[in-house]
N, CA and C atoms as an extended XYZ file, in Angstrom:
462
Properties=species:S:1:pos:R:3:atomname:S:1:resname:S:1:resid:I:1 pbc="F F F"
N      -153.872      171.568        6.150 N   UNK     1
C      -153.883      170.223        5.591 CA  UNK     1
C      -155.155      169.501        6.036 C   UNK     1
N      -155.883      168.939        5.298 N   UNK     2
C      -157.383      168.124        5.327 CA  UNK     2
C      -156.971      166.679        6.400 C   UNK     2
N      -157.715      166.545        7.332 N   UNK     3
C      -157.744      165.521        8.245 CA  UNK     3
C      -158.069      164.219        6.840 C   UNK     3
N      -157.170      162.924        7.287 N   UNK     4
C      -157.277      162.181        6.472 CA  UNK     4
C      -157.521      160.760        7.490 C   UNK     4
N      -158.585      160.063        6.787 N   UNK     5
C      -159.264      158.640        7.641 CA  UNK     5
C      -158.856      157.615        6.368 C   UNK     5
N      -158.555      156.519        6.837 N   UNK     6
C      -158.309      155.414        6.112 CA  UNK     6
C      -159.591      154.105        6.405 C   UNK     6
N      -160.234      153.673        5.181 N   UNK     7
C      -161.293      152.808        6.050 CA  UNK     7
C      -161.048      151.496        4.356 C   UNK     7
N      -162.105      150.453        4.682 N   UNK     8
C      -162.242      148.964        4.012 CA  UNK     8
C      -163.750      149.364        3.934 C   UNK     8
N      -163.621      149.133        2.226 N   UNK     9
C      -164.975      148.291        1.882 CA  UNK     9
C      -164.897      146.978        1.287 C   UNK     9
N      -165.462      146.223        2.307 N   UNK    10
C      -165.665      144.592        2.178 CA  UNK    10
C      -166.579      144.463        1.843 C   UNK    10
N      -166.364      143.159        1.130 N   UNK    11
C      -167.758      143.250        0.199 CA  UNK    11
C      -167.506      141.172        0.361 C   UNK    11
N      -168.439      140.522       -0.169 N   UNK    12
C      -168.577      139.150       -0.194 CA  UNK    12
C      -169.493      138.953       -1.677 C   UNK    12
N      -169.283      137.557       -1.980 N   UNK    13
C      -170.049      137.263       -2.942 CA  UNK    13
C      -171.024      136.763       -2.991 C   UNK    13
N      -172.142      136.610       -2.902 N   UNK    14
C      -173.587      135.628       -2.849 CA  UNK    14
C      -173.778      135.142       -4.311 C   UNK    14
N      -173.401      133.620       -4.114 N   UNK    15
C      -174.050      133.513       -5.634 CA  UNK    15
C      -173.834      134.341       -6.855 C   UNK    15
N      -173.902      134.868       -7.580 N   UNK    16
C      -173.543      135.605       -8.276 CA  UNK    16
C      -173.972      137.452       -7.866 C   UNK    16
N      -174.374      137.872       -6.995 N   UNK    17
C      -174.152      138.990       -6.379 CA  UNK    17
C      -173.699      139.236       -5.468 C   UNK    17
N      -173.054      140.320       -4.870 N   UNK    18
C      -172.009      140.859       -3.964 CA  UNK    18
C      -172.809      141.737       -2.957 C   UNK    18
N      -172.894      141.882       -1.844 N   UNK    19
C      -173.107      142.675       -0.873 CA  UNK    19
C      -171.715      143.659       -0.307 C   UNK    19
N      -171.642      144.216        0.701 N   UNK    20
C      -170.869      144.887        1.135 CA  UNK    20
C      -171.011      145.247        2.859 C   UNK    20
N      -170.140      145.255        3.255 N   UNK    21
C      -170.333      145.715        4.572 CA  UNK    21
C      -170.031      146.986        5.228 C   UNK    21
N      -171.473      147.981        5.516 N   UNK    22
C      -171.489      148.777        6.456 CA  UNK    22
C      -171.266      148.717        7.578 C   UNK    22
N      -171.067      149.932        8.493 N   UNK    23
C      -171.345      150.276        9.478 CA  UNK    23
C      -171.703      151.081       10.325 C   UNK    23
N      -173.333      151.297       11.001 N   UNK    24
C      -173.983      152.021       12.116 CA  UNK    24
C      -173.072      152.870       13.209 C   UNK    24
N      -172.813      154.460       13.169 N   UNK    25
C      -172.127      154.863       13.606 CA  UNK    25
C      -172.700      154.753       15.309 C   UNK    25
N      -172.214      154.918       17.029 N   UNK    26
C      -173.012      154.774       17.922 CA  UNK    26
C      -173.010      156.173       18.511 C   UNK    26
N      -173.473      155.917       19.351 N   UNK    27
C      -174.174      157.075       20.088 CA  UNK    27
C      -175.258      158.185       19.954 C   UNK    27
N      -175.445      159.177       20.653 N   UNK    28
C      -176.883      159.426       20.404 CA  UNK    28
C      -176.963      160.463       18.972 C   UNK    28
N      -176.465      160.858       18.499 N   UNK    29
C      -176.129      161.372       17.326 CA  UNK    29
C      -177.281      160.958       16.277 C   UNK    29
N      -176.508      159.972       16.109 N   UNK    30
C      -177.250      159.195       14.751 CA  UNK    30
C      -177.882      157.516       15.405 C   UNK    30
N      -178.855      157.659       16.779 N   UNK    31
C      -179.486      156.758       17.115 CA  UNK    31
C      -180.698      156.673       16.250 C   UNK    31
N      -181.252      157.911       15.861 N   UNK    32
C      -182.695      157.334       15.111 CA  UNK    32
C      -182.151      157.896       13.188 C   UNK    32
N      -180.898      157.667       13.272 N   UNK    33
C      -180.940      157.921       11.828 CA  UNK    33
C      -180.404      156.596       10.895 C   UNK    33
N      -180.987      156.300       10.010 N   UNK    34
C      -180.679      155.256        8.891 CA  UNK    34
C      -180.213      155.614        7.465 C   UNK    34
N      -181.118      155.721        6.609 N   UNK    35
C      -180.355      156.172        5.668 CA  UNK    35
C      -179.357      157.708        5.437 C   UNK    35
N      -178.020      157.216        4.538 N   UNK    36
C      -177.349      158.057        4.834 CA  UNK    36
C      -176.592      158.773        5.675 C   UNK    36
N      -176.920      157.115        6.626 N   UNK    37
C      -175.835      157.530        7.896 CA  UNK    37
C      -175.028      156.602        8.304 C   UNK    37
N      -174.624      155.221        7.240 N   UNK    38
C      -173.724      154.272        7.472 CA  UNK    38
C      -172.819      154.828        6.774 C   UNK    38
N      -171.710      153.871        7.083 N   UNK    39
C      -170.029      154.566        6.606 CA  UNK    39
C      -169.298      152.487        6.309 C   UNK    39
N      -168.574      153.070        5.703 N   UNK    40
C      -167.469      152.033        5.759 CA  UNK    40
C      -167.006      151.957        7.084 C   UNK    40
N      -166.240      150.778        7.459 N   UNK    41
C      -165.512      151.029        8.603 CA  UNK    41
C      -163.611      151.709        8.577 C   UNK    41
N      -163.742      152.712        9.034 N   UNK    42
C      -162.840      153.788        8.803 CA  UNK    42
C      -162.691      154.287       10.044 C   UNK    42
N      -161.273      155.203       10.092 N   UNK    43
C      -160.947      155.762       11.099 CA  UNK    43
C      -159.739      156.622       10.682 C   UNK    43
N      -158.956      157.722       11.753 N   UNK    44
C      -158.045      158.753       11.795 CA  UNK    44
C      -156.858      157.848       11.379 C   UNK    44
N      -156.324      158.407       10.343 N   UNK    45
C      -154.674      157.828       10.451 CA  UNK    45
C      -153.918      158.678       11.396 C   UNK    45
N      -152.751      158.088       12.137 N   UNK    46
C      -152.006      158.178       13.229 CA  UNK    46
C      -150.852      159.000       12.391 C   UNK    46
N      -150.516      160.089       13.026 N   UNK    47
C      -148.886      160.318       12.376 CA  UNK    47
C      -148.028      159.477       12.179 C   UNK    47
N      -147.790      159.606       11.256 N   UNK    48
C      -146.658      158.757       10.790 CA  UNK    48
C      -147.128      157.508       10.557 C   UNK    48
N      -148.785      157.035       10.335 N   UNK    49
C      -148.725      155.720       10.029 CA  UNK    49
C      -149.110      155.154        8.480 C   UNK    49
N      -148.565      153.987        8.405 N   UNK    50
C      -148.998      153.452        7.034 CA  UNK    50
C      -150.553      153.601        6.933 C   UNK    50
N      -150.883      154.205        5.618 N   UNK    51
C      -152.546      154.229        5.187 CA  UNK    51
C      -153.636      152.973        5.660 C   UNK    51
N      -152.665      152.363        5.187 N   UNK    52
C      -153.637      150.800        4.391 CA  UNK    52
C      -153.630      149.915        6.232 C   UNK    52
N      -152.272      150.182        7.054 N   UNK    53
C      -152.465      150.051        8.073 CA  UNK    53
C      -153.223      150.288        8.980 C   UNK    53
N      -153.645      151.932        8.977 N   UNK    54
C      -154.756      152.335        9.330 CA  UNK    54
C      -156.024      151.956        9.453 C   UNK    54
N      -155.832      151.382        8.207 N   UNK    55
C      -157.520      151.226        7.367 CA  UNK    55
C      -157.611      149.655        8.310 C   UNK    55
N      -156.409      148.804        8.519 N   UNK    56
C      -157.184      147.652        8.842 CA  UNK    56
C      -157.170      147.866       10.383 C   UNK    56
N      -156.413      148.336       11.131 N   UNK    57
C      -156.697      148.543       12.764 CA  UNK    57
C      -157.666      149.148       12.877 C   UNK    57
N      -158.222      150.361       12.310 N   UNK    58
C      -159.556      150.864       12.314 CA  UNK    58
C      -160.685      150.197       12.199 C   UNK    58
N      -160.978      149.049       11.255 N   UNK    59
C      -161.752      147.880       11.057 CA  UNK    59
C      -161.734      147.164       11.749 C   UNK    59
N      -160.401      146.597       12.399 N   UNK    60
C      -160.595      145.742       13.849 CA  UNK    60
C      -161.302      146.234       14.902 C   UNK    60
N      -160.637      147.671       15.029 N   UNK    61
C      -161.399      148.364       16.618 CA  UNK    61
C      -162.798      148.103       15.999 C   UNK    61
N      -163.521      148.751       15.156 N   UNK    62
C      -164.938      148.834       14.896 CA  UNK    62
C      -165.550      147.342       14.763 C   UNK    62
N      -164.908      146.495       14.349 N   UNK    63
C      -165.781      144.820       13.765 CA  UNK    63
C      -165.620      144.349       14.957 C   UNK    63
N      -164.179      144.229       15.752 N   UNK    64
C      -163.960      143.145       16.316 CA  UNK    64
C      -163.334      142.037       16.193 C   UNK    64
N      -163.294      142.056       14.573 N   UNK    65
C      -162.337      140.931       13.785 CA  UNK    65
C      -161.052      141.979       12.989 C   UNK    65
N      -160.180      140.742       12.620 N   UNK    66
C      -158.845      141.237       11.600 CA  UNK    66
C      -158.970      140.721       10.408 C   UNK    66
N      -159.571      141.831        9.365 N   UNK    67
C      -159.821      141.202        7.992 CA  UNK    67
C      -158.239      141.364        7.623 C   UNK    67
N      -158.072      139.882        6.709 N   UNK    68
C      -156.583      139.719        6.053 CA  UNK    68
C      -156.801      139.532        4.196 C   UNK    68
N      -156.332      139.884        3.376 N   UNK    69
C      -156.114      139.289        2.351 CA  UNK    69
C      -155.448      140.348        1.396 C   UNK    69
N      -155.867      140.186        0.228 N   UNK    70
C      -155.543      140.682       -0.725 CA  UNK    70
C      -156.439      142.212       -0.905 C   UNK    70
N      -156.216      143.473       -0.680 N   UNK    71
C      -156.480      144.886       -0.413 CA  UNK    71
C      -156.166      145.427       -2.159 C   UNK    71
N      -157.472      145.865       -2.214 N   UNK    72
C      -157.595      146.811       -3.563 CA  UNK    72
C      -157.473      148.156       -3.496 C   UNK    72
N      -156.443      149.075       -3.248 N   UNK    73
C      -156.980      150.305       -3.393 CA  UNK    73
C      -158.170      150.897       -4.413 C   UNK    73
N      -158.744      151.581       -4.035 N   UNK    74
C      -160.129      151.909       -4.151 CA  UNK    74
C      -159.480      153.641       -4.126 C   UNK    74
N      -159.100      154.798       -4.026 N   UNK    75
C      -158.375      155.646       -4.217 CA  UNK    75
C      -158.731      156.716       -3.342 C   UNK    75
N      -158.549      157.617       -2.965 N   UNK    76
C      -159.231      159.133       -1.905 CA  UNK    76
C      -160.088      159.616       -2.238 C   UNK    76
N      -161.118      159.947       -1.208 N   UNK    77
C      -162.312      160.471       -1.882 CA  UNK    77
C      -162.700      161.795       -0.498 C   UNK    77
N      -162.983      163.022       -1.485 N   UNK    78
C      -162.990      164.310       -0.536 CA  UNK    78
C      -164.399      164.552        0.262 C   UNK    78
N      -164.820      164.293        1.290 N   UNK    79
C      -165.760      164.089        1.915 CA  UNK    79
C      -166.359      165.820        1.830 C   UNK    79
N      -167.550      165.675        2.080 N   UNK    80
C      -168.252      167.577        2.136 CA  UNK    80
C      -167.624      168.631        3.099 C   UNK    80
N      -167.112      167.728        4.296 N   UNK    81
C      -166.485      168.829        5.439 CA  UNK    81
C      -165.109      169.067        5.237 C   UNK    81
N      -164.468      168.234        3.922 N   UNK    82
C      -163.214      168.816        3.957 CA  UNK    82
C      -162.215      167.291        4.093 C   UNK    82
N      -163.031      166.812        5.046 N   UNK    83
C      -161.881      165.325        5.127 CA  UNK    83
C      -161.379      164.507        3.957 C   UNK    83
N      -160.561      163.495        4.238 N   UNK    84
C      -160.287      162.646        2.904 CA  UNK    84
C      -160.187      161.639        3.192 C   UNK    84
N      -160.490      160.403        2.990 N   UNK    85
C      -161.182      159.372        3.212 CA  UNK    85
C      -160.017      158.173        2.169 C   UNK    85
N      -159.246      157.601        3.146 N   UNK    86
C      -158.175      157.017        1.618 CA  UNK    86
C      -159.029      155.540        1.783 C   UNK    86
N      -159.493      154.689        0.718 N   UNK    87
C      -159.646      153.917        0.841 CA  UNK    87
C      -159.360      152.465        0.378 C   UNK    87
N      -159.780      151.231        0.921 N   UNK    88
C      -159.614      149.776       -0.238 CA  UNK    88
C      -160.469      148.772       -0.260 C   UNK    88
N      -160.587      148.151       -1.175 N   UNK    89
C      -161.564      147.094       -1.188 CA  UNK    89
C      -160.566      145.839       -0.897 C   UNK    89
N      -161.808      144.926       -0.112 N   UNK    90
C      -161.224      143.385       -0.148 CA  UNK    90
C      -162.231      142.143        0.052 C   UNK    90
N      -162.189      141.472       -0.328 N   UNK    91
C      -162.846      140.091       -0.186 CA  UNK    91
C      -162.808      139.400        0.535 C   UNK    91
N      -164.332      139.273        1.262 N   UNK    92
C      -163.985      138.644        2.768 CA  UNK    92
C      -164.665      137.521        2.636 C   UNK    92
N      -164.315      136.542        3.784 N   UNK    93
C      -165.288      135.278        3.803 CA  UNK    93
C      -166.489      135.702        4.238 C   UNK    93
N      -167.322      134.952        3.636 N   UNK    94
C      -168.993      134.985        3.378 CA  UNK    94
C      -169.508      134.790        4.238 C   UNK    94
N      -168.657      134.080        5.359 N   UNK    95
C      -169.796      133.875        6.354 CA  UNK    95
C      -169.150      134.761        7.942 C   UNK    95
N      -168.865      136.210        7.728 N   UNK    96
C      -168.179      137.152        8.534 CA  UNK    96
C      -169.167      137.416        9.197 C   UNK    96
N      -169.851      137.022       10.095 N   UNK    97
C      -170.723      137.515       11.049 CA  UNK    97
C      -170.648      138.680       11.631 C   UNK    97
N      -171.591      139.667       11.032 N   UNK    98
C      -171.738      141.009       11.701 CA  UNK    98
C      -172.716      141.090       12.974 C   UNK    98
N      -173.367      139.657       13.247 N   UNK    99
C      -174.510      140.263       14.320 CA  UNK    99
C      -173.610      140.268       15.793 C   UNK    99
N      -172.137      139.786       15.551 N   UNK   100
C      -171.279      139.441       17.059 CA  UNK   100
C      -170.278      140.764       16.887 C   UNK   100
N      -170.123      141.824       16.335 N   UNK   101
C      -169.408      142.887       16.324 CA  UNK   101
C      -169.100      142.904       17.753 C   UNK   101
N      -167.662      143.320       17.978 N   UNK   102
C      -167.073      143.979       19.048 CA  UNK   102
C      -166.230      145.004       18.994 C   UNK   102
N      -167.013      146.234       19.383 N   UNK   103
C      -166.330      147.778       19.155 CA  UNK   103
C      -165.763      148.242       19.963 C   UNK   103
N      -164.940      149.233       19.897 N   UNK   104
C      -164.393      149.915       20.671 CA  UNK   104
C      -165.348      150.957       21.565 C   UNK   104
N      -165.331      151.854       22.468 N   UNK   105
C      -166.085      152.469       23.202 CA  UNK   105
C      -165.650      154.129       22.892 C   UNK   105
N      -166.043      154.918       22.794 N   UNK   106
C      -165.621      156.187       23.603 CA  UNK   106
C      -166.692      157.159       24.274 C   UNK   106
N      -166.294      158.097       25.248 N   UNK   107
C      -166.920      158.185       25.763 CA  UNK   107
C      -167.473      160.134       25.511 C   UNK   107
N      -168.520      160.507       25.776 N   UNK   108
C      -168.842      162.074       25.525 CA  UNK   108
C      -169.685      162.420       26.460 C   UNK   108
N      -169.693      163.462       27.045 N   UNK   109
C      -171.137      164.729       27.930 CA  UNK   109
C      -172.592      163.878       27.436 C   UNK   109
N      -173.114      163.490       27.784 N   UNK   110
C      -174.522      162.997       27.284 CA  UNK   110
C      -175.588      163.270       29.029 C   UNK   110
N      -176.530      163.928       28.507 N   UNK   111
C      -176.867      164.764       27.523 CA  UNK   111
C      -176.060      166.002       27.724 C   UNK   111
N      -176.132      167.045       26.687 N   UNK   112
C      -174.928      168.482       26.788 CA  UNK   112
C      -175.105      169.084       27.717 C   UNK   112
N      -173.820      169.539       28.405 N   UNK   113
C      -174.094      170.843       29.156 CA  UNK   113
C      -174.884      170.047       31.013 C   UNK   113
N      -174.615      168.278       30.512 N   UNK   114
C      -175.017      167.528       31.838 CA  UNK   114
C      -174.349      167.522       33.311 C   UNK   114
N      -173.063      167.598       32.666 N   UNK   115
C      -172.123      167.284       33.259 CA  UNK   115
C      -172.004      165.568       33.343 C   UNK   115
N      -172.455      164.522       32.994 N   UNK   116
C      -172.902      163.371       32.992 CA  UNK   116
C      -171.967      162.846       31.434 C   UNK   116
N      -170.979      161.575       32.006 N   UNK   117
C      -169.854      161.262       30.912 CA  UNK   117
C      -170.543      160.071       30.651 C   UNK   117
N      -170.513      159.517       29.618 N   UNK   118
C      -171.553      158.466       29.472 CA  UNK   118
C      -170.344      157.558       28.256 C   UNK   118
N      -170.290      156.532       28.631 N   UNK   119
C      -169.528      155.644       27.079 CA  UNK   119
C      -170.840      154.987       26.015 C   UNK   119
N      -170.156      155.617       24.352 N   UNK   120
C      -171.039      154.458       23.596 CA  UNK   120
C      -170.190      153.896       22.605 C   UNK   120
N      -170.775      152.844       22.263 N   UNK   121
C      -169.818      151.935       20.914 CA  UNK   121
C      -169.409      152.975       20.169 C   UNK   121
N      -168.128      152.855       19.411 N   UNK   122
C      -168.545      153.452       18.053 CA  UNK   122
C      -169.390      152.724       16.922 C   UNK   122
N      -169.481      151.782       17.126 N   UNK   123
C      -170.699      151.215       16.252 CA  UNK   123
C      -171.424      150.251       16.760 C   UNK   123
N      -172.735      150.591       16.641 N   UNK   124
C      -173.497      150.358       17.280 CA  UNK   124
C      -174.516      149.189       16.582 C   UNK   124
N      -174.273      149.112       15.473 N   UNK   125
C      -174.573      147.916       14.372 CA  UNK   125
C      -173.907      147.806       12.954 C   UNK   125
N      -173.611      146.537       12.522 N   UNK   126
C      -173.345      146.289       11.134 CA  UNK   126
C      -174.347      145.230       10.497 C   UNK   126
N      -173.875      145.252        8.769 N   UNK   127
C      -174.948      144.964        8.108 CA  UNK   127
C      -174.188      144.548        6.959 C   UNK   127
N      -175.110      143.437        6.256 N   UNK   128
C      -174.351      143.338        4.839 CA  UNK   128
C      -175.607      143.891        4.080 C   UNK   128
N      -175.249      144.328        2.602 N   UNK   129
C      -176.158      145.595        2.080 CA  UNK   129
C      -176.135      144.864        0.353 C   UNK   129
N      -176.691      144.942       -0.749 N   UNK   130
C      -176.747      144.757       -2.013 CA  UNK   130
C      -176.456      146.255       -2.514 C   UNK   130
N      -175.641      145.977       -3.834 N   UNK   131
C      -174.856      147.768       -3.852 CA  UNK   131
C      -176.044      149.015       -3.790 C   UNK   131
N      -177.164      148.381       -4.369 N   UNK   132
C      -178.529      149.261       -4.269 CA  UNK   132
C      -178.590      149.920       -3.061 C   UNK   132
N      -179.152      148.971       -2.134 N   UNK   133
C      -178.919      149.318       -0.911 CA  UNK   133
C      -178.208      149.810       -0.012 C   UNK   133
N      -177.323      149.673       -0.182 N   UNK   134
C      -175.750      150.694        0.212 CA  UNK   134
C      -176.065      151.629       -0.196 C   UNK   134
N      -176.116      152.003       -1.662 N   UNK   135
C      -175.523      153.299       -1.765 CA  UNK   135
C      -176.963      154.366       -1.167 C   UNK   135
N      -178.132      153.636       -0.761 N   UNK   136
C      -178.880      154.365        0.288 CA  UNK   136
C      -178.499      154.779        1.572 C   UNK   136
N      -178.119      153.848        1.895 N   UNK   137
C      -177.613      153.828        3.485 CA  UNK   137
C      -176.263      154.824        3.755 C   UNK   137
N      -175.045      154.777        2.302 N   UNK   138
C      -174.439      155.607        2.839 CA  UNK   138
C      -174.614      156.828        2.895 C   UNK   138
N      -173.384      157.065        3.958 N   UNK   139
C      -173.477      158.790        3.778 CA  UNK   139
C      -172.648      159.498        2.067 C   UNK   139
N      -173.400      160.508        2.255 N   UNK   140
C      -173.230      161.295        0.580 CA  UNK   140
C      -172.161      160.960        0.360 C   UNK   140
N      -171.252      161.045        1.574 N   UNK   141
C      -169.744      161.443        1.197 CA  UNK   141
C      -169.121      160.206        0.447 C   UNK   141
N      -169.170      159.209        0.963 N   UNK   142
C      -168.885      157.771        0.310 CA  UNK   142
C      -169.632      157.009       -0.631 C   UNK   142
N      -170.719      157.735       -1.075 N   UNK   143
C      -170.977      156.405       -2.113 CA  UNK   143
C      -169.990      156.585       -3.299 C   UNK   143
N      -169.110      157.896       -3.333 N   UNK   144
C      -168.147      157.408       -5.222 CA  UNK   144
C      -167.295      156.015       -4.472 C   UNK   144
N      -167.055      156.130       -3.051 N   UNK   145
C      -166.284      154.398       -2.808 CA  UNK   145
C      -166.965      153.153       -3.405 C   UNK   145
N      -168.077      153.549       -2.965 N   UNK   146
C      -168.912      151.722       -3.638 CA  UNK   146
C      -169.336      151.902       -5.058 C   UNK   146
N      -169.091      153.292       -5.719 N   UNK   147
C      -168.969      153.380       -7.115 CA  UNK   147
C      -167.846      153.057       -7.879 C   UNK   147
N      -167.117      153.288       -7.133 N   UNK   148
C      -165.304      152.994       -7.429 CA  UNK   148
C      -165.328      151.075       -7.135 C   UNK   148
N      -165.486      150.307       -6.150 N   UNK   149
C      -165.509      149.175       -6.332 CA  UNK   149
C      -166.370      148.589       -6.996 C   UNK   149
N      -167.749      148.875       -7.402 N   UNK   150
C      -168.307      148.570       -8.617 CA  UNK   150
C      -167.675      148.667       -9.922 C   UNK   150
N      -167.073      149.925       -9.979 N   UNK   151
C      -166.338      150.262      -11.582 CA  UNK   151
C      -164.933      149.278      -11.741 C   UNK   151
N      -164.445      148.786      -10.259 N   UNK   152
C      -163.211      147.810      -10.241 CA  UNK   152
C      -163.954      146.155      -10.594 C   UNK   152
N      -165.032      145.890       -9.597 N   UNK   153
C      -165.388      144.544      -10.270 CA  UNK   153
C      -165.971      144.187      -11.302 C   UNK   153
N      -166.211      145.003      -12.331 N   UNK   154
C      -166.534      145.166      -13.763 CA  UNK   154
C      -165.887      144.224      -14.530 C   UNK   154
């Protein structure tokens, strides 16, 4: 059975265009990488837990905040390694400050084979993006998501 992550793409309105909000995965991995290496904010669903539940505790640990409202499913999308990615759109207030993010931590061997346990954010920055721009930044696996909420706010 395919590991399944539940994540939110938030998006806001400017004036008559919409941005969306990414997020900078942390640690040393993807420290010098940019495009094609932001994600929605997403995470593992728990046995036995509600999807959409998932999707918003996962967004808390990563933002720092509890987005509330009205949730669009946006539908599953099969990532390249196999995962599945359930997702939803929602409409957030405009003025959601990403430069005060507060993430969760975990911790890994840095550098390998160091013996040396080191903690990093899981995200290490967020951003609001114009869909152009997004769909640069994300990874392959997710842009049919911000194609799918484009084809919904139509």
């Amino acid at each position: 059975m395919a590991i399944r992550s539940a994540g939110l793409l938030i998006y806001r309105r400017i004036s008559r265009d919409i941005e969306v909000l990414l997020v900078h995965p942390g640690g040393p991995f993807w420290a010098r990488k940019d495009e094609a290496a932001w994600s929605i904010p997403k995470g593992l669903i728990e046995s036995g837990e509600d999807e959409l539940a998932a999707a918003i505790r996962e967004t808390a640990e990563e933002l720092g905040a509890v987005v509330d409202g009205r949730f669009t499913p946006l539908g599953e999308y099969r990532q390249p390694g196999g995962k599945i990615v359930v997702a939803w759109s929602i409409e957030a207030d405009p003025v959601l400050d990403v430069n005060v993010i507060q993430t969760s931590k975990f911790q890994m061997e840095w550098p390998p084979r160091s013996g040396q346990v080191k903690r990093f954010p899981e995200v290490d920055r967020a951003g609001w993006f114009s869909p152009a721009d997004a769909a640069i930044k994300l990874l392959k696996g997710q842009r049919p998501i911000l194609a799918g909420l484009l084809k919904h706010l139509e």
